[in-house]
N, C-alpha and C positions, 0 to 999 in steps of 0.2 A: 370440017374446017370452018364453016361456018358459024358452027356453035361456039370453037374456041374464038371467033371474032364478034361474037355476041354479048361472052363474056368479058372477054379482052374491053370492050366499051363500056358494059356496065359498070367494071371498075374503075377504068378512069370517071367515069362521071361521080362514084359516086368518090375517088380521091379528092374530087375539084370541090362536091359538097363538103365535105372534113375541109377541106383545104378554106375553104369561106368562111367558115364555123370556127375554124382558130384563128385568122387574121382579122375578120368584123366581128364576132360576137365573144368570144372568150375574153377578150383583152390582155392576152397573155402579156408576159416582159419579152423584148426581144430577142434575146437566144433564145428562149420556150417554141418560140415562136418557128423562128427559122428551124430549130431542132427537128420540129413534128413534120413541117413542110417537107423536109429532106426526107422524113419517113414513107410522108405520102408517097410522093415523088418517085422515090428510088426503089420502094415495095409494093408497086401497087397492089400486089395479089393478097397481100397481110396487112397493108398500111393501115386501112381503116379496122381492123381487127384488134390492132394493138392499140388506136386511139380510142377504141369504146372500153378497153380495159383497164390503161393505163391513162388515157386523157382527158378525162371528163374534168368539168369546172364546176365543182360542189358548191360554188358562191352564188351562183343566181339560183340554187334550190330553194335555199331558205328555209333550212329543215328546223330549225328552232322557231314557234311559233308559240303568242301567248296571245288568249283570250284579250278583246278589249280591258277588262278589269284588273287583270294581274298585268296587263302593261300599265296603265295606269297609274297603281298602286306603287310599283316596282320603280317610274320616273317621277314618281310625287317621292319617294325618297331620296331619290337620287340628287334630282334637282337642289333639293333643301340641303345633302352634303355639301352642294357642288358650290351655294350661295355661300355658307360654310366657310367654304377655302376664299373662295375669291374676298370675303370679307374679312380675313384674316381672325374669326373669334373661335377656332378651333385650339380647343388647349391641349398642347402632346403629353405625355406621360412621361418620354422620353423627352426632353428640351434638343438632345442631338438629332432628333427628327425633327424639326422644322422647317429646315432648308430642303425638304424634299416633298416639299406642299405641291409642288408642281407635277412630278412624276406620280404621287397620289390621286390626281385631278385625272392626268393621262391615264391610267387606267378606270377610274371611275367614268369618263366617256367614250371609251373604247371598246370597257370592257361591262359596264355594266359595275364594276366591283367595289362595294362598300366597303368603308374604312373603319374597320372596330379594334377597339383598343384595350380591351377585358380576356385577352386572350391569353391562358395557358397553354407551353410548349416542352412538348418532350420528344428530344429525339432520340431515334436508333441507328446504331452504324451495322448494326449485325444482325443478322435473322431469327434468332432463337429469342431473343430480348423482343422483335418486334411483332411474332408473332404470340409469343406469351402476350402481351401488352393486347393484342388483338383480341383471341380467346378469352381471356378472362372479361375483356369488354362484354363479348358477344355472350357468356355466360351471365352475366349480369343484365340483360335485356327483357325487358318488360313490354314492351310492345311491336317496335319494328326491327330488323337489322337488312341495309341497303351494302350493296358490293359490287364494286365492278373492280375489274382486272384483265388487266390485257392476255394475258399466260396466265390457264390451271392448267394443271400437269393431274393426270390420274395416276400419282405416284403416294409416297407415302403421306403426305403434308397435304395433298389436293384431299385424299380419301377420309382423314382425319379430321380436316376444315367440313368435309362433306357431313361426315358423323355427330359433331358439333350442330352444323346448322337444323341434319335433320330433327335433332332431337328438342331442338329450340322451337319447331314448327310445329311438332307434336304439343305441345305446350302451350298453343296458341299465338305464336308471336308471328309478327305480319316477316317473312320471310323472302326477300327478292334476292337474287345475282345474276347479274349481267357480265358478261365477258364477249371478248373481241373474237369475232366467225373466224378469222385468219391467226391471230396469236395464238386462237388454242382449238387450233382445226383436226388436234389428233383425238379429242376427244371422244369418247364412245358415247352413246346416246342411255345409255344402262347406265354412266356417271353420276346420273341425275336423278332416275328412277324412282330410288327410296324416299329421297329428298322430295319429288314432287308427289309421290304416293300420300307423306306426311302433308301437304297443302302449301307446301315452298313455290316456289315460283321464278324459271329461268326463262332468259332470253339474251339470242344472239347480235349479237353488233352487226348490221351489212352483211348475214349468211346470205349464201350460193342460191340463187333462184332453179338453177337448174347444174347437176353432179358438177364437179368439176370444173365448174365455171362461175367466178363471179366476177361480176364486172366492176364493184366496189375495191377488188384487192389491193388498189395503190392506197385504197384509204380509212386507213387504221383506228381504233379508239382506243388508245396506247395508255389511257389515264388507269389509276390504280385509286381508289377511292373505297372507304369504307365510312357508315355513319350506322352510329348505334341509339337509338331511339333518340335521336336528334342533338345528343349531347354529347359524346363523342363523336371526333372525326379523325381518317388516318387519310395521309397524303403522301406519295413519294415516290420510290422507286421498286420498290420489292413484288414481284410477280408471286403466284402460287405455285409452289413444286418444289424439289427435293433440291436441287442448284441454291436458292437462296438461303440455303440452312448450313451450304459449305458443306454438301455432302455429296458432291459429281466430282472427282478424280481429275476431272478434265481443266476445271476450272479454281479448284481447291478453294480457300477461303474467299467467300461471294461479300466483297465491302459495297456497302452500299446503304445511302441515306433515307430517313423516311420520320415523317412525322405524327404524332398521336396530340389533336388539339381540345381544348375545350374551352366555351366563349363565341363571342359573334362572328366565329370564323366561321363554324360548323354548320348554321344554315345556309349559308353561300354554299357548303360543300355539297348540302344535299339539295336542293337548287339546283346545281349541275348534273347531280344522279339525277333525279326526275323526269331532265329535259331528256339526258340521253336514254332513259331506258322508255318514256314514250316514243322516242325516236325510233327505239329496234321490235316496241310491241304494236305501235300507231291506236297507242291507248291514250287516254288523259287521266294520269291518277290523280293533280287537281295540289293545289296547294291548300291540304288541309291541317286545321291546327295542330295533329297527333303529330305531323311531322314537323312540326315546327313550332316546339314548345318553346314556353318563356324561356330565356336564359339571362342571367346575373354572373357574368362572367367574372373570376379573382383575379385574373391576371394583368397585365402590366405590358404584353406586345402587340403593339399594332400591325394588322395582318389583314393583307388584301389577297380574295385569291381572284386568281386570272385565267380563263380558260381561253384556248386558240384552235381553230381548226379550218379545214379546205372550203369550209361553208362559208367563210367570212376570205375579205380581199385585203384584211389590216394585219394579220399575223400578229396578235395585242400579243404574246408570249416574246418574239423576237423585239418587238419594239419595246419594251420593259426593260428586258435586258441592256439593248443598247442604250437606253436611257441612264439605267444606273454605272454603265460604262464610263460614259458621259460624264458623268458625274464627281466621278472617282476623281482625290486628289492627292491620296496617298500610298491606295494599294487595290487592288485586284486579284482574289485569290475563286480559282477554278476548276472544277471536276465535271470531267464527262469522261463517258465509256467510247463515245464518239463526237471527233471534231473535223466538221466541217460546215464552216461557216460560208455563208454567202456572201458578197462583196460588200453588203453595208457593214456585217457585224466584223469579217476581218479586218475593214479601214476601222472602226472604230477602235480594236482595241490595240494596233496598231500605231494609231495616235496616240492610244492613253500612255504605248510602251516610251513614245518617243519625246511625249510631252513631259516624262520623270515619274509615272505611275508605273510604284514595282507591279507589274502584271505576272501572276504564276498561275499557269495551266497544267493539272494533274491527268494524264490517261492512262490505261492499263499498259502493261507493258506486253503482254499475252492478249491477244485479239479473241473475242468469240468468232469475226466474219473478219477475213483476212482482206481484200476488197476494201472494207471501212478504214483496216489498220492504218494499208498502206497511203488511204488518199488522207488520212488522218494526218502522219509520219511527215508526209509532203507539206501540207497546210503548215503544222507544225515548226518546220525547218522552216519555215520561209519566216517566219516570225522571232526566230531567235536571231537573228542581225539585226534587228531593232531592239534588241535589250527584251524580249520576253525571257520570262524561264520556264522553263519545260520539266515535269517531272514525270519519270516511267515506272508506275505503282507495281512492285514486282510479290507483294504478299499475297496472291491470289487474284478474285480480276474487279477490278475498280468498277463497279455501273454507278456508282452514285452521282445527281446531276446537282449541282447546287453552286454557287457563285455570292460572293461577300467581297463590300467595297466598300473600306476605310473603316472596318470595325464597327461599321453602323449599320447597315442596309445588306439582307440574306434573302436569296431566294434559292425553296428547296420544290422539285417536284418532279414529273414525268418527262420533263422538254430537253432532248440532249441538245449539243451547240451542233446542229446540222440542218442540212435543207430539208432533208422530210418532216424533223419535228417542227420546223416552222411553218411549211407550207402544206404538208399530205397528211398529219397525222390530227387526231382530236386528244391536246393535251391540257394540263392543268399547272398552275403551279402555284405555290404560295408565297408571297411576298411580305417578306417581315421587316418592321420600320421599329430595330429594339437594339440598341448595344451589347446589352447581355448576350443575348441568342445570338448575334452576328460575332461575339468575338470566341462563344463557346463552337462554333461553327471553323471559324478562324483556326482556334486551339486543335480541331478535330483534321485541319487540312496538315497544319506540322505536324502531328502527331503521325500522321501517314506518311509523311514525304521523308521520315524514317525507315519508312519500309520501301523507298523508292529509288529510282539512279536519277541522276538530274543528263536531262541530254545537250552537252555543250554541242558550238557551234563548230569545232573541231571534229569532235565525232560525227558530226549530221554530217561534213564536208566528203568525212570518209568512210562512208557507205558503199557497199560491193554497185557495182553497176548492174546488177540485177536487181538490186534493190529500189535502183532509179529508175528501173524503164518499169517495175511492178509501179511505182508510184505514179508515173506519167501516164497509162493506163487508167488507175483510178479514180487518178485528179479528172480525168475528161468523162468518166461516167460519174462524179459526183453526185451530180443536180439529182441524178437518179436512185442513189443507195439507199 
């Protein structure tokens, strides 16, 4: 009896330490707040068990770390954009981008992200176009090829990219892939084998220190990145596996957006490989010139990329968006696989419905996680009595995440419109300041919502009542999905 009153006490004491630890030093938001307290509180026997797995505050780690000299160098450029803007002698390529010198500024000190404007853009809506475009890159490589990915599948497409890369390695070219411990946790360890026999080189994002348990699992590195000797870059949404080729039954044709750049986008991109794969090796491979040759960019779109993650307390991905929200003065067109927003970015767009900005939000009409669908379905309905329009993409299942406002301003990449991609996960996106590309993006959203039902506010009224209480459910575990 004694022992269970031994224990009985050690875990209140150490609820009360969690319990201090998220009200004085986490600085969570206040629901966050009260949410965990109630956890503590009401489980002592598991509270603190789920707050080392699920609560950690990755902001005061500080895992992004740069030598005195590459900080330096990195804010000796930055600065001199940033004079730049404020002095207004930046000349656009695009003249319909200048009005958004402000939102340019916002992510160059938030994010660190330089504004270049020599950028060539090609995108893909489909898998076979985009991993053609890939492969042949990677065939064409002469020194390094960099890759991260949140999902490889050891399926036909994982095994084939495997075969490719090893055979690139054998040949001397500096071979890295990183991927997410949790996105692609079915992995076998013999995946990789040949690949590192050849002199390749993997590592995992946040792997399990010990079987079955890792204590990073709330927090993901969801980004899809590839750079091939510093001159290509691919950015978006397309994981590795046999699903994005529209070849799973389950899900039938996989639509979904993704980009192949070249120009002063692409050392940004690999910039952001670097940091994360010293992150998961706690190596410095050093910012050397092989990886970051000269480039003489042809193109013509200005393009900042933006990365966010649980390390930082700014969420620079969400506040970008609600910026060009903001902005909007004649339209708002939108794609996610998953919506839900949090209460800044729902009042925003919100406003923009009611201020006279046509707002169209696309999501699948077939869920991958039913849970997401329905807090999705909810969010959704509450938003079309403010004049939003809703479209349920019914030709297979929609993941593409990208958002265009007023034919001028496109951002395409990893960050769905929910609370984990803004707050739990390490995402990326590209933001493009080009007419072209924002109306070719534009053209790519009608062209689907052919293939879609638009969900009036009639039908949303009369939904089964099962429908409603799955949704009232969801909505209250949102924060969490």
């Amino acid at each position: 009896m004694q022992y269970y009153h031994n224990l009985y006490t050690g875990l209140t004491i150490l609820n009360l330490f969690f319990a201090g630890t998220v009200i004085f030093l986490e600085r969570r938001n206040i629901a966050a707040t009260w949410a965990w307290l109630m956890v503590l509180f009401f489980l002592p026997s598991v509270g603190f068990i789920l707050y080392l797995i699920f609560g950690q505050n990755l902001s005061r780690m500080k895992l992004y770390r740069f030598r005195g000299d590459k900080l330096s160098t990195t804010k000796g450029i930055i600065f001199k954009q940033f004079q730049e803007l404020e002095q207004g002698v930046i000349s656009y390529k695009d003249p319909a981008i200048a009005g958004y010198h402000d939102m340019i500024q916002l992510n160059l000190i938030t994010s660190y992200a330089l504004f270049t404007q020599d950028n060539e853009v090609e995108i893909f809506t489909e898998g076979r176009t985009k991993f053609e475009a890939l492969f042949e890159a990677i065939g064409e490589a002469e020194d390094h090829i960099h890759l991260l990915y949140f999902i490889v599948r050891d399926d036909e497409l994982g095994r084939r990219l495997m075969q490719v890369l090893t055979e690139k390695a054998r040949q001397g070219v500096k071979v890295r892939f990183l991927y997410d411990a949790i996105g692609s946790s079915r992995l076998n360890k013999r995946f990789f084998e040949a690949f590192r026999q050849a002199g390749g080189e993997t590592a995992a994002f946040f792997p399990s220190r010990v079987r079955y348990i890792n204590l990073r699992v709330n927090y993901r590195n969801h980004r899809k990145l590839a750079v091939i000797d510093g001159k290509y870059g691919f950015i978006g949404g397309f994981n590795i596996g046999n699903e994005y080729l529209g070849l799973m039954e389950r899900f039938g044709e996989w639509r979904d957006t993704h980009l192949m750049l070249k120009g002063g986008a692409v050392p940004q991109i690999q910039a952001q490989f670097l940091m994360d794969w010293n992150i998961a090796t706690s190596k410095d491979i050093g910012i050397e010139p092989r990886y970051f040759p000269p480039i003489v960019g042809n193109g013509n779109v200005g393009i900042q990329i933006v990365a966010s993650g649980p390390d930082s307390d700014e969420q620079q991905i969400k506040n970008s968006l609600i910026k060009m929200i903001h902005a909007a003065k004649e339209s708002i067109y939108m794609q996610t696989p998953y919506f839900i927003p949090d209460e800044s970015m729902f009042t925003a767009i919100k406003l923009a419905a009611l201020s006279g900005v046509d707002v169209k939000i696309m999501i699948p009409s077939v869920p991958d996680h039913k849970l997401v669908y329905w807090a999705s379905y909810s969010y959704i309905g509450e938003l079309l009595s403010s004049g939003v329009k809703c479209y349920l993409y019914e030709k297979g299942f929609l993941h593409a995440k990208m958002i265009v406002v007023d034919g001028k301003l496109a951002s395409v990449g990893t960050a769905n419109i929910d609370i984990r991609s803004f707050k739990l996960n390490f995402e990326v996106n590209a933001f493009m300041y080009d007419s072209a590309t924002a109306v070719k993006l534009m053209r790519i959203f009608e062209k689907d919502a052919e293939n879609a039902t638009q969900l009036t506010w009639d039908r949303f009224q009369h939904r089964s009542l099962l429908m409603k209480l799955r949704e009232s459910v969801a909505r209250l575990l949102s924060p969490i999905l």
